[in-house]
C-alpha positions, 0 to 999 in steps of 0.5 A, spaced: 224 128 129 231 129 133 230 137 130 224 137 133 227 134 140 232 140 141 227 144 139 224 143 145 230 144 149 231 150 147 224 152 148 223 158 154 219 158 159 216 160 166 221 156 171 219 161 177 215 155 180 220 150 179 225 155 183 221 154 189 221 148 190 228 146 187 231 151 192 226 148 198 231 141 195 237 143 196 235 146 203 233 139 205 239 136 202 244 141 205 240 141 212 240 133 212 249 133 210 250 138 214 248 133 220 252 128 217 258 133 216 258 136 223 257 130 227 261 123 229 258 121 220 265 122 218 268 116 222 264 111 218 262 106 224 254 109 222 254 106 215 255 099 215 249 100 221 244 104 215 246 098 210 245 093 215 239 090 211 243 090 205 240 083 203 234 085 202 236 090 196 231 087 189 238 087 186 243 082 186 249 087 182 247 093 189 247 088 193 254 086 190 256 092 190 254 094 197 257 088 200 264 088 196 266 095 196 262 100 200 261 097 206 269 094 206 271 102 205 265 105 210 270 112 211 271 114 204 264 113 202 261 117 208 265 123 206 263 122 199 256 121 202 255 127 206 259 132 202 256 130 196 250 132 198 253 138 201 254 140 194 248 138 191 245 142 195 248 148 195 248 147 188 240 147 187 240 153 192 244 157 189 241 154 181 248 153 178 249 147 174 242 144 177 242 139 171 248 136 173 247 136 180 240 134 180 242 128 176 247 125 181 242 128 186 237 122 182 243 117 182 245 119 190 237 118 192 236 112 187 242 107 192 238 111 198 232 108 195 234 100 194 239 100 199 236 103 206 229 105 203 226 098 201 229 095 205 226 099 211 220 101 208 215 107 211 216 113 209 222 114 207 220 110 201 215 115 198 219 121 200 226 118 196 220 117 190 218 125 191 226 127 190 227 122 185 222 125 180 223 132 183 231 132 181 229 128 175 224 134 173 230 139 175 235 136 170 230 135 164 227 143 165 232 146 166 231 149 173 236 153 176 234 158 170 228 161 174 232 164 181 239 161 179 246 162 177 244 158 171 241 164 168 247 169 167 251 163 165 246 160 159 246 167 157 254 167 156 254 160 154 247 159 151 249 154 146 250 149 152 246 143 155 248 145 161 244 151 163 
């Protein structure tokens, strides 16, 4: 079974489909950090606003987390925030190391989506889904292999799992 499993990892396919809408992400994400970078985000007096309704989190330990440790630190976790997602964004553009930066992408829009989305509700809600499972979608495919960086590097290093 394990066999099998890797076999299908190793499988080829026709990822020119995937390449238009991981590159249409990665401009989202870039568009949306590049607001943050350039503007007052930086400062760190925007978050502790954003996660004003932090204890409407579903989960204790998230609540926990975000009151003890992000909140108290708004400055680091703003830069962590909008360079992060900076490079998340450059990285699905340019399709390298997409398998990477779409997991830490799902990671990044999973907190977005207990802390600010529940919370406030609407349509960010359904949009942080439809990232969530388009990254996730990225990081089992494979993506940046169609239209991306990740292509030249798989054929140098083709034994790896992370391209």
């Amino acid at each position: 079974m394990l066999d099998s499993l890797k076999r299908q990892f190793r499988q080829k396919t026709f990822l020119a489909y995937l390449a238009i809408v991981r590159i249409f992400v990665g401009y989202h994400f870039i568009s949306v950090s590049w607001g943050k970078v350039s503007g007052t985000f930086l400062s760190g007096e925007a978050l502790p606003r954003m996660l004003a309704d932090v204890t409407d989190d579903p989960f204790l330990w998230h609540q926990d987390f975000l009151s003890g440790v992000v909140i108290p630190h708004p400055v680091f976790f703003s830069y962590l925030v909008a360079f992060g997602e900076l490079a998340i964004g450059i990285s699905l553009v340019l399709g390298c190391l997409v398998r990477v930066s779409s997991l830490f992408g799902a990671f990044h829009m999973i907190n977005i989506y207990l802390a600010i989305g529940i919370p406030r509700g609407g349509a960010v809600l359904g949009l942080n889904r439809l990232f969530i499972v388009c990254l996730l979608v990225f990081a089992v495919a494979g993506a940046g292999r169609a239209l991306g960086v990740d292509a030249i590097l798989k054929r140098k290093f083709f034994r790896s799992w992370l391209f």
